[in-house]
C-alpha positions as CSV (number, residue, x, y, z in Angstrom):
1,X,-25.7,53.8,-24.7
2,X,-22.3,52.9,-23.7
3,X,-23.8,53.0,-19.8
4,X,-26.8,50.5,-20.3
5,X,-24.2,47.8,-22.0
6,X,-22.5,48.1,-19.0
7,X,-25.0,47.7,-16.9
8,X,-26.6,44.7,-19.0
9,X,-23.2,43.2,-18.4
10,X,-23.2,43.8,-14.7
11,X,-26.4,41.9,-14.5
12,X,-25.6,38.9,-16.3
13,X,-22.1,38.8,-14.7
14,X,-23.9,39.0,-11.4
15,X,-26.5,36.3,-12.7
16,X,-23.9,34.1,-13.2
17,X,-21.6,34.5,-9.8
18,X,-25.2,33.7,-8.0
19,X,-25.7,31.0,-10.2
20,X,-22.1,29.4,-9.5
21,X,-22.2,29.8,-5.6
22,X,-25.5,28.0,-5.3
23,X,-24.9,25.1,-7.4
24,X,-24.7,22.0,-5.3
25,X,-22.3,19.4,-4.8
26,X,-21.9,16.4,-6.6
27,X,-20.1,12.9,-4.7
28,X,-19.9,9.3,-5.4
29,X,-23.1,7.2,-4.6
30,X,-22.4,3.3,-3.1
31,X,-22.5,1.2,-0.3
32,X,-20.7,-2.2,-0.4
33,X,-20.4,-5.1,1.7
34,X,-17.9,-8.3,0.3
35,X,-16.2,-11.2,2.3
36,X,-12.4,-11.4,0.9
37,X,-9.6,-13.3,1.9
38,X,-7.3,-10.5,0.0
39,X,-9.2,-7.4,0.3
40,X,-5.7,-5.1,-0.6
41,X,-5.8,-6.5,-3.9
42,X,-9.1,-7.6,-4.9
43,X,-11.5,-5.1,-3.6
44,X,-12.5,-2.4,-6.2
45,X,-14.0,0.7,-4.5
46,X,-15.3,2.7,-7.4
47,X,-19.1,3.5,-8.3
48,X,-20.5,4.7,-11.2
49,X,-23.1,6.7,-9.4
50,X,-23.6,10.4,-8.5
51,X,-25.7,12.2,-6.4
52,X,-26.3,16.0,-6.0
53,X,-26.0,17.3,-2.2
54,X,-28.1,19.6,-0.3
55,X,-26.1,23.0,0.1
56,X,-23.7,22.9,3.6
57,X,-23.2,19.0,2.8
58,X,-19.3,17.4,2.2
59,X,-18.5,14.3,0.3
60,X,-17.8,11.2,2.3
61,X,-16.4,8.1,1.8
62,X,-15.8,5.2,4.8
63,X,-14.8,2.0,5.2
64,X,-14.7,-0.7,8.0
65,X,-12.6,-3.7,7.4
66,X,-12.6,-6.7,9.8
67,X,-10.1,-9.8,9.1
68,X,-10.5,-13.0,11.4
69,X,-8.8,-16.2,10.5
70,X,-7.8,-15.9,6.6
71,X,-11.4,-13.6,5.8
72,X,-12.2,-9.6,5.5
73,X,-15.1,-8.2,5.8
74,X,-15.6,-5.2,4.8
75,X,-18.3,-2.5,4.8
76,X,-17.9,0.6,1.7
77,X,-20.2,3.7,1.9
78,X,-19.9,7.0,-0.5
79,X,-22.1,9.6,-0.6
80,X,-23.3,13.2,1.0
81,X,-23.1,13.5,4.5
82,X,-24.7,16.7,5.4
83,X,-22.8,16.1,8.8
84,X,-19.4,16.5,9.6
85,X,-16.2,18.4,9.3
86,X,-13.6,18.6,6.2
87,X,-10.9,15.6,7.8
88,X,-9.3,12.0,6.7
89,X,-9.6,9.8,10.0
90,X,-7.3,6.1,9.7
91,X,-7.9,3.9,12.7
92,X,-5.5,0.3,12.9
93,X,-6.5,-1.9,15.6
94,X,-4.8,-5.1,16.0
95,X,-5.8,-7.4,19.5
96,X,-4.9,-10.6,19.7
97,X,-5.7,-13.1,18.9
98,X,-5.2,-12.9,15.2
99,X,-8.6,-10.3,14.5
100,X,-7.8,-7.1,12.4
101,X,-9.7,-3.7,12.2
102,X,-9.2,-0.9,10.2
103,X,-11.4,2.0,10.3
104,X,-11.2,5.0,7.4
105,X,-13.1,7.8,6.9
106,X,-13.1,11.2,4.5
107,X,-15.1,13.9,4.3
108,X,-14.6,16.5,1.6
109,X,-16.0,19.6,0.0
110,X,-14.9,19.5,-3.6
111,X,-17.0,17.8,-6.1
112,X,-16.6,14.0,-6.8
113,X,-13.7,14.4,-4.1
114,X,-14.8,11.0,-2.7
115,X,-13.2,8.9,-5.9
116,X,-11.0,6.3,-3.4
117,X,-10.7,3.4,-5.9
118,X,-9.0,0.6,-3.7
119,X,-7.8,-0.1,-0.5
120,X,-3.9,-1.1,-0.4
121,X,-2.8,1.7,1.5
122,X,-5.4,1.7,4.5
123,X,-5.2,-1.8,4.8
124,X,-1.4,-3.4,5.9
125,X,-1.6,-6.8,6.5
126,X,2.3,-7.2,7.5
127,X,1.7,-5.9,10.7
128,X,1.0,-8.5,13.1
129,X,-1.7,-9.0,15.5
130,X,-0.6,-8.1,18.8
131,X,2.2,-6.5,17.6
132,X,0.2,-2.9,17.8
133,X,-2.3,-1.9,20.0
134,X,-4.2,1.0,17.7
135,X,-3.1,3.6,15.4
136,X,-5.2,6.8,14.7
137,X,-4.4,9.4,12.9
138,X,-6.4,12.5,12.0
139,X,-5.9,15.1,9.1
C-alpha cells in the first residue's frame, strides 16, 4: 500500500513540475507616442495591461526619444518579443545643432520583468549637444 502512495505522489509531483515548465510568460502590454517639452519628469511609462507569450518569447520594453528645439518626442512599446537575446541596450546621440536621441531597449525572461515606470535615468538633458558624439552601452 505504502508503494502505490508513493507512486500516486510521483505522479502528481511530476504533473506539476510539467505543468510549471510550460506555463508561459506574462509582460507588460503598451505602445505610447506623446510630444513633451519635459519628458524626464512628466512621462509615465506604466500600463495596466498583460499579455501571455508564446513559449521561447522574452519581455521587451523600448523607447526612442527625439528632442529638437524645446520638444520630445517620444515612442514607448512593451510587450513579447519572440525575437531577441536577454540584454539592456542605452544609445545617446547628441549632433549638433541642438537635436537629442536616445535609444533604450530591454529584453527579459522573467515574468512582468518589463515594469520600467519613467524615464529620468535614460534621458540626461545636461549634456549638451555637440558636446558628445554617441554613447552605447550594452549589458
Amino acid at each position: 500500500m505504502g508503494t502505490r502512495h508513493a507512486q500516486g505522489l510521483l505522479v502528481l509531483f511530476l504533473l506539476g513540475a510539467s505543468w510549471t515548465l510550460a506555463q508561459n510568460l506574462s509582460c507588460h502590454k503598451g505602445t505610447s507616442l506623446n510630444i513633451d517639452d519635459s519628458p524626464s519628469t512628466a512621462f509615465n511609462w506604466t500600463t495596466e495591461k498583460v499579455e501571455t507569450c508564446d513559449n521561447g518569447s522574452l519581455c521587451q520594453e523600448s523607447a526612442l526619444m527625439i528632442k529638437a528645439g524645446t520638444n520630445a518626442a517620444i515612442l514607448t512599446t512593451k510587450g513579447c518579443s519572440s525575437e531577441g537575446t536577454q540584454a539592456v541596450t542605452f544609445v545617446q546621440h547628441s549632433p549638433p545643432p541642438g537635436i537629442m536621441i536616445v535609444s533604450y531597449s530591454s529584453y527579459c525572461e522573467d515574468s512582468l520583468c518589463n515594469n520600467r515606470v519613467n524615464l529620468p535615468d535614460l534621458w540626461n538633458p545636461s549634456i549638451l549637444p555637440g558636446t558628445l558624439g554617441s554613447e552605447r552601452k550594452t549589458v
